[in-house]
N, C-alpha and C positions, 0 to 999 in steps of 0.2 A: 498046754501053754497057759490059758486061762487062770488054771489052777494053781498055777506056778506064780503067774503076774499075782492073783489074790492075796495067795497066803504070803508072797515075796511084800508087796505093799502094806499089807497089816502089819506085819514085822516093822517095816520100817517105819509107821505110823507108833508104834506101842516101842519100838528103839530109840534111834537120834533124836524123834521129835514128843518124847514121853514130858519133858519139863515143860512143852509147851502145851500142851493137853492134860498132863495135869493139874495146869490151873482151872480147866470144868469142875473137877472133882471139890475143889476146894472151893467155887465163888459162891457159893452160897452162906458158907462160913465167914469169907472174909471182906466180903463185901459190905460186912455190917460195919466192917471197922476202918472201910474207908471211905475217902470222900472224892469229890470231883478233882478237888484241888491236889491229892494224891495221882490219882492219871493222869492230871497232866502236868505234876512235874516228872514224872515217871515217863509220859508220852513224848515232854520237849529234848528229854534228852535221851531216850532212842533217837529222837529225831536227828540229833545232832553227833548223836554216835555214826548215825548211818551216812552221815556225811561224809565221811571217811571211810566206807562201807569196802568200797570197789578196791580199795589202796591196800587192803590186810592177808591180801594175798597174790597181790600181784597181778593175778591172770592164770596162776600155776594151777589151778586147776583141771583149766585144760590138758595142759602138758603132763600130768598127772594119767588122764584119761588116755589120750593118742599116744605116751610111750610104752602103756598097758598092753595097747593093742599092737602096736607096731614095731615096739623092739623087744630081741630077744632078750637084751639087757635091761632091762627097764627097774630093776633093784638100782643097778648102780644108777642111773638116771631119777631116780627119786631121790638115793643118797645126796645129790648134789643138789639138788632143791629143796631137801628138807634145809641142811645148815643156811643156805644161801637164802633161806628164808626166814632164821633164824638168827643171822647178822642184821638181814632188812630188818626185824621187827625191832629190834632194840632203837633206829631211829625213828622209825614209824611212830615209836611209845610216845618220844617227847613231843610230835605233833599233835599227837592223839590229847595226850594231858593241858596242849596249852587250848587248843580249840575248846575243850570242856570246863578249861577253866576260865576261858571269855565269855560263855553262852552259856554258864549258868545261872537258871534261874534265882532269883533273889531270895525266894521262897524257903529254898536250900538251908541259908543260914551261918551257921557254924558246921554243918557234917561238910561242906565242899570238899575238904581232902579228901574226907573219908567214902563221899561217893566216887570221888576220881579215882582213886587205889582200885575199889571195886569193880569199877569199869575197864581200867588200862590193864591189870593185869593179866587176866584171862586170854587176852588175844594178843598178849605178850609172851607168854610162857607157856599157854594151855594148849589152845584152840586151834597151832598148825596140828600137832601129833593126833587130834581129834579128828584133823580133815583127814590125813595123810589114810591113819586107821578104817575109817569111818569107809573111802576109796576103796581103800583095797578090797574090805570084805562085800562092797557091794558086786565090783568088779569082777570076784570072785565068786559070784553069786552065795555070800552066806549071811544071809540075812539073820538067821537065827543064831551067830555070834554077835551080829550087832546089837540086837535086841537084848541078849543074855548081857551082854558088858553093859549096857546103858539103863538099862531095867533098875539099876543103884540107884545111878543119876537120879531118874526118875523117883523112888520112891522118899529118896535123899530130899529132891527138891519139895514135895510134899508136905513132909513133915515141916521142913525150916521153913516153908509161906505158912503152916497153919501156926507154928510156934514164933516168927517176928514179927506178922502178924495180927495174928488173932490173940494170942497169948502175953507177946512181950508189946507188943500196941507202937511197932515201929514206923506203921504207914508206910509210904513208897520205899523206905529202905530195906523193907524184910523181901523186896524181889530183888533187889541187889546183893544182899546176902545170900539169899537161895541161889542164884545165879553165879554167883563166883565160887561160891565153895562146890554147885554143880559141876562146875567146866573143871576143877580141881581134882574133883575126883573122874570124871570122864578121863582126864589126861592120863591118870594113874591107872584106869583100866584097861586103855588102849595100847599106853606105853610097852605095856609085858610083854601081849602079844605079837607087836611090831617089830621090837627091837629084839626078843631076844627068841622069839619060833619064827618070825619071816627073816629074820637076821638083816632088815634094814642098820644100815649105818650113816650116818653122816661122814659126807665128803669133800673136802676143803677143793674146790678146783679155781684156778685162776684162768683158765683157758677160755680167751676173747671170744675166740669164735663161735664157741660152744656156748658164750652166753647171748652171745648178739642173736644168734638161731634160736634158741628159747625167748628170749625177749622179743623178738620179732613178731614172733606167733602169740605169746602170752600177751602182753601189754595193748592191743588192740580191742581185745575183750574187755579190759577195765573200764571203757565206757557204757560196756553193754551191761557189764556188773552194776558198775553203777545206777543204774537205771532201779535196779532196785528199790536204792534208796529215796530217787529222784520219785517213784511212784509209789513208795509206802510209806515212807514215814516225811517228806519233804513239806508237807500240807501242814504239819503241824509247826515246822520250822518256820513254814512262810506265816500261819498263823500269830505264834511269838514275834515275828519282827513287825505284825501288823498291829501287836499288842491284843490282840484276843485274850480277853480275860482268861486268867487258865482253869477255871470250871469249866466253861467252855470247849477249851483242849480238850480236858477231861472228858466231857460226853463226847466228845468228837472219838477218842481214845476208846473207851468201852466199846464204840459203837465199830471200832476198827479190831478191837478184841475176836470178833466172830468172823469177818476177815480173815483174820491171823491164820484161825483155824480152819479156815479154807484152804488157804495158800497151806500148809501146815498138810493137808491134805491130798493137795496138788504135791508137794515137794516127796512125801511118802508115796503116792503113784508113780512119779515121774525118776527117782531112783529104780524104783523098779522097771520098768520101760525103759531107758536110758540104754541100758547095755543091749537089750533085746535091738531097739530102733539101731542103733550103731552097728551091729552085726550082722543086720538085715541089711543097710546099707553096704556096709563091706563086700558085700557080696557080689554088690554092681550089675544084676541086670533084673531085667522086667519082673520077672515072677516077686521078686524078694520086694521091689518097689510098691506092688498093688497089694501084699501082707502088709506093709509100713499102714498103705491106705486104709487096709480094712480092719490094721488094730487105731490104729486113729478116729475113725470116725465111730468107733463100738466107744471108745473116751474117752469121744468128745458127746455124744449122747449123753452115755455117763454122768460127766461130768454137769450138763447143763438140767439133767433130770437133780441130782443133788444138791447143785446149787438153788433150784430153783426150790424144791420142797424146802430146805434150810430157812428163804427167804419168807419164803409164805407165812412158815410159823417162828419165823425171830421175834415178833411181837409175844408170845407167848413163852420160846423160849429164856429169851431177858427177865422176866418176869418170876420164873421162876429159877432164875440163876443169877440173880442179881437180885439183893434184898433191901436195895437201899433206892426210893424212889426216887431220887432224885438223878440218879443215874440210867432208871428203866427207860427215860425220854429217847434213848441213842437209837432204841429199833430203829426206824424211819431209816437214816442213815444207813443203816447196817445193813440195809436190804438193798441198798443198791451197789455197796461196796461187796457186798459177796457175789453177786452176778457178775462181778465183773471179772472175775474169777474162773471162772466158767471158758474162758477161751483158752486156757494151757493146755489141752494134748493137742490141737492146731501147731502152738507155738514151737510144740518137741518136734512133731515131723518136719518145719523148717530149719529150725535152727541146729539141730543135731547134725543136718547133712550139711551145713555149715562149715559146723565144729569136725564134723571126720574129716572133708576134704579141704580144712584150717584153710577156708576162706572168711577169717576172722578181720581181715582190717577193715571190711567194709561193714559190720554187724553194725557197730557205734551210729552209722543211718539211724537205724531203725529204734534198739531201744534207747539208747542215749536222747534221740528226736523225743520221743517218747514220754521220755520223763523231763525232759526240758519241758513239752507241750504242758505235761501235768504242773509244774511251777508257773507258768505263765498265765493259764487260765486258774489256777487260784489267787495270784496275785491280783489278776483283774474281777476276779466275781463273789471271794469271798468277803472283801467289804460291803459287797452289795446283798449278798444271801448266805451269809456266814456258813456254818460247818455243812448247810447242805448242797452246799457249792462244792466243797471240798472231796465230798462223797462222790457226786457228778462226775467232774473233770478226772475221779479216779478212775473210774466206770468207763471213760472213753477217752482215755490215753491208756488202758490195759487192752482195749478191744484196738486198738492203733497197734498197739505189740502185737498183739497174735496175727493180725494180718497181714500185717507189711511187708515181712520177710519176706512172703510169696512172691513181690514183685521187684525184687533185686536182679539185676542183672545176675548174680553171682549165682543165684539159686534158680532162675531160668534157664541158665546153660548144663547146668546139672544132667537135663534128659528124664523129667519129673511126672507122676501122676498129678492129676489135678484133683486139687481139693475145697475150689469153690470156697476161698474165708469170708468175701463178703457178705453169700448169699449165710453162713452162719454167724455172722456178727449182727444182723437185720433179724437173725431170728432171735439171737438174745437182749438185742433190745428192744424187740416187740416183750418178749417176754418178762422184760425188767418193767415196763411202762404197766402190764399187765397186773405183774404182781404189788408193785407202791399201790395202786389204786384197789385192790383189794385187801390191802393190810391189815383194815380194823372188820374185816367180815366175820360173820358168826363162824363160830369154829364147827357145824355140821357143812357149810359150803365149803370151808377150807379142807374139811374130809375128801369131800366130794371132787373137789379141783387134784389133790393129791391122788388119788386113785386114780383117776382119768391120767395124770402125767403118767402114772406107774404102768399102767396098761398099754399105754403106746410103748414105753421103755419096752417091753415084757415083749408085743410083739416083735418089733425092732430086734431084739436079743434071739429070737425061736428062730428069722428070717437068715442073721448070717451066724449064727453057731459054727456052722459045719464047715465055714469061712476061718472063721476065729481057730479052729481047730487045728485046721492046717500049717497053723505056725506054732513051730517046734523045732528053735536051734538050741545049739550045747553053744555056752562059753568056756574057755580054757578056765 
């Protein structure tokens, strides 16, 4: 199983998420050719895309998932949510276009059409057949078709960040360019296999009942989706309307860069996990509940050993992946936004059993709370401690997500192992408080602190192996 989760994870790290890791490869190049004032107008309006974040799919993704598993028809039941998602987006576009076109920065210019084009598009015409694809093949456990279809993407997007650029000296536009002609060609890879060897179709249905029962289930999730945005990119939105200069933003942004690639990292495990955690649940009794626990807690280890080395040497790593000094200041920051990162495989073992026994109307508690809290307390403390308020309040409205679930009614009645979030949420903010105070230490203690994390990891690993081992189911 291990080995399956590994290599299943790497795929999806070096697949869907290759555009966003292949900006490592390149910032050393192109970071000479940009400036602060570049990130953030590049970061205000992620910012403000993601406002609209929750709304671009409704919720169907779920339904996506649970008709996978639970009906024998589940073709045709994608059928009719592919179109039906494909009617919504055409009005969803003009939302999308006029909010980008209220809240954009001034900075912008004369390209404003041209960045709105770039933006609306993609999640107009691309980015369902991307999910739908992207679903299946996880579903189906084949990673290594994801990865083969998107590997393009990937080297696609590359080339066009080193050539708008570094080469044609577009500044924040050449990610906008890479990024739409990326999702353009993803769409075209996907599409093949979908439409014409799964022989998905689109399905026109008018039938009430059948959409009130999907909408039922789906549209309670969109606050939980939204949370997303409310905790990643909302800090900079609240930023612009507090008028934060946008270099600023801009370091704020780099320093959320390393983030990205957390979360980016988290999303790559958590695909892979996802069908395993679902299927162990299906199962419905004890045995299958303490494997949930005991691939959970192997990581969440994991994951707090990784984040935590990452932070340690962000100072170093910026330094040499960012060539422009005026943007290396972001570590600081960066170090506490990647810890905070650190609590998602907690978050899959609640929320997943959730999502299977679609007690989704009450999710909205938790991350919705969640990312409301994260806008609140930026509103009140970034005036007073600027971006490193902003990093803070991210840090502990993400550690609010991963724990809260556990204490829902909904997920108490379940008949659940116990997974103790507080007592790891106390560990990783000992560990965060730990690591900012040791940030500028000579790099043979930071050796030294790294080995010691690694060793504990190591034993931890040798103790439940034969644990980890035992779990080995097939998905259809």
């Amino acid at each position: 199983m291990l080995r399956k989760l590994f290599s299943h994870s790497f795929l999806y790290a070096i697949g869907p998420q290759i555009p966003k890791l292949a900006n490592i490869l390149v910032l050393p190049i192109t970071t000479q050719y940009l400036t602060a004032v570049d990130y953030g107008i590049y970061g205000t309006l992620l910012a403000y895309s993601g406002l609209l974040s929750g709304l671009k799919m409704l919720g169907f993704d779920l339904l996506l998932v649970n008709s996978f598993f639970k009906k024998n028809n589940w073709l045709g039941y994608w059928g009719r949510y592919l179109l039906g998602l494909y009617i919504y987006s055409m009005f969803f576009s003009i939302l999308y276009v006029g909010v980008l076109y209220f809240f954009m920065p001034t900075q912008v210019g004369s390209n404003t059409w041209y960045v709105i084009g770039l933006m609306v598009i993609p999640p107009t015409f691309f980015n369902i057949v991307s999910v739908f694809g992207g679903r299946y093949f996880q579903l189906t456990q084949k990673p290594q078709y994801v990865a083969s279809i998107t590997a393009f993407v990937g080297v696609l997007t590359i080339v066009l960040n080193l050539y708008t650029i570094a080469f044609l000296k577009l500044g924040y536009l050449g990610w906008f360019i890479s990024s739409a002609i990326g999702a353009g060609a993803g769409f075209l890879l996907y599409a093949y296999p979908l439409f014409v060897k799964v022989k998905l179709k689109p399905i026109f249905s008018t039938n009430v009942k059948f959409w009130k029962k999907s909408l039922s289930v789906a549209l309670p999730t969109i606050p939980h989706q939204y949370s997303t945005f409310l905790l990643n990119s909302s800090d900079r939105m609240v930023m612009n309307q507090l008028n934060t200069p946008i270099g600023q933003i801009g370091i704020y942004s780099v320093a959320y860069v390393f983030g990205g690639y957390m979360e980016v990292f988290g999303n790559a495990i958590g695909m892979a996990v996802g069908p395993i955690v679902t299927k162990l649940y299906s199962n419905k009794n004890e045995e299958s509940e303490k494997k949930v626990k005991t691939l959970i807690y192997f990581l969440q280890m994991a994951f707090i050993l990784t984040c935590s080395l990452v932070s340690l040497w962000a100072k170093e790593l910026i330094h040499v992946l960012i060539r422009k000094e005026e943007l290396t200041v972001a570590y600081s920051v960066s170090i506490i936004i990647i810890m905070g990162y650190s609590y998602r495989p907690l978050y899959w073992a609640s929320v997943n059993k959730l999502f299977f026994y679609e007690q989704t109307n009450k999710l909205w508690r938790i991350s919705f709370v969640a990312g409301v809290l994260n806008v609140a307390l930026n509103i009140i403390f970034i005036p007073i401690y600027g971006i490193f308020a902003a990093g803070l309040t991210t840090l502990i409205s993400l550690m609010y997500l991963g724990a809260s679930p556990f204490f829902l009614k909904e997920y108490r009645v379940l008949g659940n192992q116990k997974f103790y979030p507080i007592y790891w949420m106390i560990a990783i903010s000992i560990l965060t408080i730990m690591i900012y105070i040791f940030r500028d230490i000579d790099v043979l203690f930071k050796s030294i602190i790294s080995l010691i994390l690694t060793l504990v990891f190591i034993i931890y690993f040798f103790k439940v192996r034969v644990e980890l081992g035992k779990i080995n189911i097939q998905l259809q």
